[in-house]
N, C-alpha and C positions, 0 to 999 in steps of 0.2 A: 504494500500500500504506500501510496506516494505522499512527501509531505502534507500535500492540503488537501489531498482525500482524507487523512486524520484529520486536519482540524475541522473541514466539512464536517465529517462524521460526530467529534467532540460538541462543536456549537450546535447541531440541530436536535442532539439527541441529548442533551444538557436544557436547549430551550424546549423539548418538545414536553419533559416531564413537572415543569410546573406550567399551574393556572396563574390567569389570573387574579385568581381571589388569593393564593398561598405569594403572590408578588405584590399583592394591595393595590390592584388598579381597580377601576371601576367596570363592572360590566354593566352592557346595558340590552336592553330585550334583542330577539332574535339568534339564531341558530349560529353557532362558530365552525370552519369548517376545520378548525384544528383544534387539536385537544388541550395544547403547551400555550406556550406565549409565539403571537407572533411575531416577526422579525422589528417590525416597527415599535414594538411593546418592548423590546428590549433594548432597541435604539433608543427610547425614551429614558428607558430604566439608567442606561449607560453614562446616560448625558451625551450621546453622539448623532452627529445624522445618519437617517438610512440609510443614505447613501452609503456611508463610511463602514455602518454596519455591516451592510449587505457585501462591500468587499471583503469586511473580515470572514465571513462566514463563509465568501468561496474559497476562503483558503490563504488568502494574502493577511500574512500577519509579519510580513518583514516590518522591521524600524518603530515595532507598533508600541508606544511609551508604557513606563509602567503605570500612571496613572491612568489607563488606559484598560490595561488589566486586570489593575485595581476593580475599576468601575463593572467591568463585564465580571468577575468573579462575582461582585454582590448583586451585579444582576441577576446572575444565573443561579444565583445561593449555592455555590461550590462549596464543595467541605475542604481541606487543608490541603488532601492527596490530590483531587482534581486540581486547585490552584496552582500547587508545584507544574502539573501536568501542562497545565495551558500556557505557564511559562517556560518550560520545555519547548513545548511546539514553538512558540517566541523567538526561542532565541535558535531554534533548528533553522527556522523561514529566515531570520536574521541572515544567519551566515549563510547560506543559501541562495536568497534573495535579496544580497545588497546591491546588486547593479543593478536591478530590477527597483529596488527604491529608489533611487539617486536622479532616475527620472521626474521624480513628482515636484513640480515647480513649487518650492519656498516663497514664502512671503517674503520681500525684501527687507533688512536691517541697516542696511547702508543708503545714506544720501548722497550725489555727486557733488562737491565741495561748489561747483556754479548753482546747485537747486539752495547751499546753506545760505548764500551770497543774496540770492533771493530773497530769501526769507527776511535775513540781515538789514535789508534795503529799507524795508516795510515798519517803517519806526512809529507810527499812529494806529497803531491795533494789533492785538494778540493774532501771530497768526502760528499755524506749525504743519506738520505733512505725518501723515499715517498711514498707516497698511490696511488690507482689509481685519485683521487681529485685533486692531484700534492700539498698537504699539503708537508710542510717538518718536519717531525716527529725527526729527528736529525739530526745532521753533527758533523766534525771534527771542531779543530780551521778554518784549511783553506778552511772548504766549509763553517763557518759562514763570513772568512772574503770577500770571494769570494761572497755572496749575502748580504754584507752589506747593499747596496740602498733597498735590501727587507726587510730588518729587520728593517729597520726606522716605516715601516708601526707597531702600537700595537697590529694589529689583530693578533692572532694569534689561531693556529698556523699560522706560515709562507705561505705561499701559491703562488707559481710560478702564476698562470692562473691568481687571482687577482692582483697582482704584475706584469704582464703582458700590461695586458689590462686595469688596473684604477690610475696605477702611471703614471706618466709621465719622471720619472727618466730611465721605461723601454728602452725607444728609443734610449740613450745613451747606454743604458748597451750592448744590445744585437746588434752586430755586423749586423747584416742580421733581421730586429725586422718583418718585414712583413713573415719571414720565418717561426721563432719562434712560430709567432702568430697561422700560419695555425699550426704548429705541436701538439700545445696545444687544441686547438680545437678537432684536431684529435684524440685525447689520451682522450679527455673527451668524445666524441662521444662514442672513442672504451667502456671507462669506464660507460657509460649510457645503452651501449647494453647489454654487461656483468653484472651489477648490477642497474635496473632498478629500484628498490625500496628502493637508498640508498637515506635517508633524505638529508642529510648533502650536496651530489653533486647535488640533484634540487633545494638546497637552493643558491649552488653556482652558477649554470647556472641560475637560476631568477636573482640573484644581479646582475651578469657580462650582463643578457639582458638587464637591464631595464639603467646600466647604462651604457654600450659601446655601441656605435654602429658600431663599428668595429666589437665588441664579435656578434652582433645581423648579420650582413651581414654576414660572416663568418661560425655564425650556421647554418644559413640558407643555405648558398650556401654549404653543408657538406651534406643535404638531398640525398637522391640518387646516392652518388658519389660511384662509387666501390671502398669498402677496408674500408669503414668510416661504424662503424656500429652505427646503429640507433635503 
């Protein structure tokens, strides 16, 4: 059996044996034509898009973060030895499948020192330049003095979504913060559908699930919704 006929086989037969009631979703009237969780119930569960899901579960689990793992292990309520297992398969597709990852276009982290020049120029208003991850890749003086409360955080780069949803300095900051909140979700939604196999944004959507749960109701209620893509 080939690497990702194992993990095929792993995810669908891990997702197929629980419900929804034993994962805590809602069901609601009508006939299910599967017994388990479906593929998007567990996308949910994960904090990831379908999309992302549906690759991992044919088999592509190269490069695939731990927080990543994390998430799908409490989806899937693995016990100890499965968990080992699935990071087994991880790290097989890793070594296996690293030229096969290196494909998948990154978000950018660098600016070309004529876009900083730009920025720089712009002395009457906060300005700065982002990725679809909502990193802030640079600013002027007045867009760093305007997200000062983010820039306390060392992570870097800077990053609106974590700055969002794990400071608590947010709720002062942002005038309307429950509005905020949804738009950021949205743009990361849109940024998940658009580039489903950037590392860097499943590793941000695992952190912000496992530690919001605002970011986690939020994702979740984003499923299905017209305009939000998944």
């Amino acid at each position: 059996m080939t690497d990702r006929s194992q993990i095929r086989e792993f995810l669908t037969t891990r997702r197929a044996r629980i419900t929804p009631e034993q994962a805590g979703l809602p069901v609601y009237g009508g006939s299910r034509r599967v017994t388990g969780l479906r593929r998007e119930e567990v996308a949910l569960l994960a904090g990831v898009s379908v999309d992302y899901y549906n690759k991992l579960e044919r088999g592509n689990l190269a490069g695939v973060s731990e927080s990543v793992l994390d998430a799908l292990s409490r989806a899937l309520q693995l016990t100890e030895a499965e968990r080992d297992h699935l990071y087994d398969l991880a790290r097989t597709a890793s070594t296996h499948g690293g030229a096969a990852s290196r494909r998948h276009r990154p978000s950018a982290r660098r600016v070309r020192p004529g876009l900083q020049l730009v920025l720089d120029a712009i002395t009457e208003a906060p300005a700065d330049l982002r990725n679809g991850r909502r990193d802030v890749l640079a600013s002027n003086r007045l867009g760093r003095a305007l997200y000062s409360e983010m820039y306390a955080d060392p992570v870097r780069p800077a990053n609106v979504a974590r700055f969002t949803f794990l400071s608590p300095r947010s709720r002062e900051f942002f005038r309307d913060w429950d509005q905020s909140a949804t738009d950021i979700v949205a743009s990361l939604r849109t940024e998940a559908g658009r580039n489903p196999y950037d590392k860097g944004l499943s590793d941000l959507i695992g952190e912000l699930s496992t530690r919001s749960e605002e970011f986690r109701v939020l994702w979740a209620a984003a499923v299905g919704v017209p305009g939000w893509a998944v």
